[in-house]
C-alpha positions in Angstrom: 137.1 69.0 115.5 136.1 72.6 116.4 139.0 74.1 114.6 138.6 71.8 111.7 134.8 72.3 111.5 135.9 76.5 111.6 138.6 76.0 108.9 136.7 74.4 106.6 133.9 76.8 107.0 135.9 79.4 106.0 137.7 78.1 103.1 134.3 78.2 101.5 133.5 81.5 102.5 136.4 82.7 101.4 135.4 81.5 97.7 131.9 82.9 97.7 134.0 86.2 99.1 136.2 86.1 95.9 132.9 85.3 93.7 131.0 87.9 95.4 134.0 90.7 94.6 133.5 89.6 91.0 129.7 90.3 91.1 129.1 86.7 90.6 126.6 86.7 93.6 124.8 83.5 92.7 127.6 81.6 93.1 129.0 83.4 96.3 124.8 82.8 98.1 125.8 78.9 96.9 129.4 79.0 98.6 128.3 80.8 101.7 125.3 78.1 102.0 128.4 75.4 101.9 129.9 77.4 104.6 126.5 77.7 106.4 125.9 73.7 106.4 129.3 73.2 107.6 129.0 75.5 110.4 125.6 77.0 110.9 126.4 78.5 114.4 128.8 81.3 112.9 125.7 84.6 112.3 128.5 86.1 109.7 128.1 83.6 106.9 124.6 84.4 107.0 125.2 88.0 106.7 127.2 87.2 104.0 125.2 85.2 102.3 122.1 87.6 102.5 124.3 90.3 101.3 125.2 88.4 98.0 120.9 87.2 98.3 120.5 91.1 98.4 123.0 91.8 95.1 120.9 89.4 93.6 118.0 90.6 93.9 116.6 87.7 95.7 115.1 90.2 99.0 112.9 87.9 100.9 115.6 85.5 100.9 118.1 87.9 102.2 116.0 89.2 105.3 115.4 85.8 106.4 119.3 85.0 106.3 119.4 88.2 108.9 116.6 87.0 111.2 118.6 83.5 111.0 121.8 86.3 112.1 120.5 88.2 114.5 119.0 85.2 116.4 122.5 84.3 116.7 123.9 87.2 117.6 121.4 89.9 118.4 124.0 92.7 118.1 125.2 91.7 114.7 125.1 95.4 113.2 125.6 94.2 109.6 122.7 91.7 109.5 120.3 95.1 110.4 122.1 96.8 107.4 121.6 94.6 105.0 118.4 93.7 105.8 117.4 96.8 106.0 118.8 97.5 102.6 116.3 94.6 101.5 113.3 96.6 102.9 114.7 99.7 101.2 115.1 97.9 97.9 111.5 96.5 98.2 110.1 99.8 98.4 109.6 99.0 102.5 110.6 102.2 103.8 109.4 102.1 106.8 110.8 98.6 107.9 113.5 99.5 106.3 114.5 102.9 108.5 113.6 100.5 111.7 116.4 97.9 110.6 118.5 101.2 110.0 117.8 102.6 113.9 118.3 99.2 115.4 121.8 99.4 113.7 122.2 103.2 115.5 121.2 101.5 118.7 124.3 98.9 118.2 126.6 101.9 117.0 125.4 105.3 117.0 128.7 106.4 115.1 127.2 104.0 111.9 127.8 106.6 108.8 125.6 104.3 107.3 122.7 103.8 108.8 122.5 108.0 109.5 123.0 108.4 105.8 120.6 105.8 104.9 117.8 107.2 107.8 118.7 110.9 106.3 117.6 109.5 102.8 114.4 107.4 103.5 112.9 110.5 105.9 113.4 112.6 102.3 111.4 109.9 100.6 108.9 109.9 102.9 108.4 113.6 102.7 108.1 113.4 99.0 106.0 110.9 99.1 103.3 112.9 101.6 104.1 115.7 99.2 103.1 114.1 96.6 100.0 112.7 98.3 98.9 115.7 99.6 98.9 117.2 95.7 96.8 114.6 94.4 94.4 115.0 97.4 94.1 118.6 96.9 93.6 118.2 93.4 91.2 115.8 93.7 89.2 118.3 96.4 89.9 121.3 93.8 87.9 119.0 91.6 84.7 118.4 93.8 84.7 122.0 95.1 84.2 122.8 91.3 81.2 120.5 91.2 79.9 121.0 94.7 81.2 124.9 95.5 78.7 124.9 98.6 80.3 122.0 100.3 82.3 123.3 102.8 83.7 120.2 104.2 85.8 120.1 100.9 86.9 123.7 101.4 87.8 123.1 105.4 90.2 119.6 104.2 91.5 121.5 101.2 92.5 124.3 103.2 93.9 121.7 105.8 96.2 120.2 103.4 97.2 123.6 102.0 98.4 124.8 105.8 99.3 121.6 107.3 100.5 119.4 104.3 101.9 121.4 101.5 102.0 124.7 103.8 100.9 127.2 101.4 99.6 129.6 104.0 98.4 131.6 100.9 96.1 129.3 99.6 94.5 127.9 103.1 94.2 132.3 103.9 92.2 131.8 100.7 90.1 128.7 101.5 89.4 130.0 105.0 88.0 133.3 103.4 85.4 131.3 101.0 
């Protein structure tokens, strides 16, 4: 029963497989859900099936098809990829580059995950960059209509050396 229960488990991931090569990944989520109630023990055919969830844009979806993985098999390295390619795709950096180092933890050789980790600390970066610009200009602002308030001088000039690290400018702030 076992080994019939396995077979036929298979035969249907095995289609969503071919309709998930063709990009149909509707159709592969419903296969792999066929495969899923046939055998609901087996952490792969949720992988799969949150990987085609993932193509398809349907992200919540997908990372609770990983939690169902990983509480099947807690070392299932491609249930932390693609879910953290969900959080990635939702804009969830930070969830996302955990998912990414519990993969490393499972296999620190993982190109993806170190390529992946590379890529989100960048965003990050940017995205303090880019934070740290609109603050300062923001400050720039108010120091134009309050010139005496040195508590906007003291943060400007903290964002300058610390955030942006235009030494230059913070000398400059510093000075006033």
């Amino acid at each position: 029963i076992v080994a019939e229960i396995g077979e036929e488990a298979n035969k249907e991931k095995e289609i969503g497989n071919k309709f998930y090569d063709k990009g149909d990944y509707a159709y592969a989520a419903h296969h792999y859900s066929m495969a899923i109630g046939i055998n609901p023990k087996d952490p792969k055919l949720y992988c799969n099936r949150a990987a085609a969830l993932t193509k398809a844009k349907a992200y919540d979806e997908a990372i609770r098809d990983c939690n169902s993985s990983l509480k099947l098999d807690p070392k299932h390295i491609n249930a932390y990829i693609w879910k953290a390619n969900a959080f990635k795709t939702k804009n969830e950096l930070a969830k996302a580059r955990y998912c990414y180092e519990e993969a490393l933890k499972l296999d620190p050789s993982c190109k993806v995950a170190q390529r992946a980790i590379a890529k989100i600390i960048k965003e990050l970066e940017s995205a303090e960059v880019k934070d740290c610009e609109e603050t300062v200009k923001a400050l720039t602002k108010m120091i134009s209509e309050e010139p005496s308030n040195s508590n906007f001088i003291r943060t400007r000039g903290d964002l300058y050396r610390n955030g942006l690290e235009k030494y230059e400018l913070a000398l400059k702030d510093a000075g006033t």
